[in-house]
C-alpha positions as CSV (number, residue, x, y, z in Angstrom):
1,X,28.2,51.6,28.9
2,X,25.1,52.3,31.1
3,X,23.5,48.8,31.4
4,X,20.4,48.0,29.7
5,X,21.7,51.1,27.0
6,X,24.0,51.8,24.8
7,X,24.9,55.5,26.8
8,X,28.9,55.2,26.7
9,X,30.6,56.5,29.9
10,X,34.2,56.7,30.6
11,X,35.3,55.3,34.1
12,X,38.2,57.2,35.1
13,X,38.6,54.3,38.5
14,X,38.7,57.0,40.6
15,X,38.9,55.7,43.9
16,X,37.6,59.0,45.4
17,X,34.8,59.5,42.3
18,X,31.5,58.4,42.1
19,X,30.7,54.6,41.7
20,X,28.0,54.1,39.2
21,X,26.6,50.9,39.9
22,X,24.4,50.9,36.3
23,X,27.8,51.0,34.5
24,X,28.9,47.9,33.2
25,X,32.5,47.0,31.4
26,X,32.3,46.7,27.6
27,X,35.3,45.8,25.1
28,X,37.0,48.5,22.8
29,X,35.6,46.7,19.9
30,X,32.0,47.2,21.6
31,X,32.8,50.2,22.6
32,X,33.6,51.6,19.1
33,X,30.7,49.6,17.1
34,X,28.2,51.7,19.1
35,X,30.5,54.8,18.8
36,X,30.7,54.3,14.8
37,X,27.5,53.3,14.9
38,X,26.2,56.8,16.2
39,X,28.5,58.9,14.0
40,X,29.9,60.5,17.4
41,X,33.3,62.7,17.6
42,X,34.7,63.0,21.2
43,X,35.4,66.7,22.6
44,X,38.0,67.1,25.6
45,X,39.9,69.4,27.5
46,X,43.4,68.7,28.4
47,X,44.2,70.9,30.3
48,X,42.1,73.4,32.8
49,X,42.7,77.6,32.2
50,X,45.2,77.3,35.0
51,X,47.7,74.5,34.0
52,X,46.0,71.3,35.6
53,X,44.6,68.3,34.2
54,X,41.0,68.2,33.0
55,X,39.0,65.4,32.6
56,X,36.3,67.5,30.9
57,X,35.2,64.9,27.8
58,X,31.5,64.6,26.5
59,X,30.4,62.6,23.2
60,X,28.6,64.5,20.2
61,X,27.7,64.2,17.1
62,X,30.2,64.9,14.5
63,X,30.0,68.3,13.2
64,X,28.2,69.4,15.7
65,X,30.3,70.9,18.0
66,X,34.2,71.9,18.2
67,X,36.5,72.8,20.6
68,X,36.8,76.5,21.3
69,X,40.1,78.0,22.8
């Protein structure tokens, strides 16, 4: 979670990734309350068009968007 909000990020611990210094650790229950909370589905992308892993993800609102392919 972004600290002093409740914006949910994911934190891949990418060692060579950005280090958000505003991010702050939050349990799964935490993390789930505010999830529940704000009626959010999560969209991803497994894999990219070319065969490699993706780590597109984003949080929206349910109903509001779906996965196209």
């Amino acid at each position: 979670m972004v600290e002093g909000t409740q914006i949910l990020r994911i934190d891949f611990d990418d060692p060579e990734g950005s280090h958000d210094e505003n991010l702050k650790r939050i349990s799964w229950d935490e993390f789930f309350r505010v999830f529940d909370d704000r009626g959010l589905e999560f969209l991803y992308q497994e894999y990219t068009r070319d065969g490699k892993i993706s780590r597109f993800n984003k949080f929206v609102h349910a109903g509001t968007e779906r996965e196209q392919g």
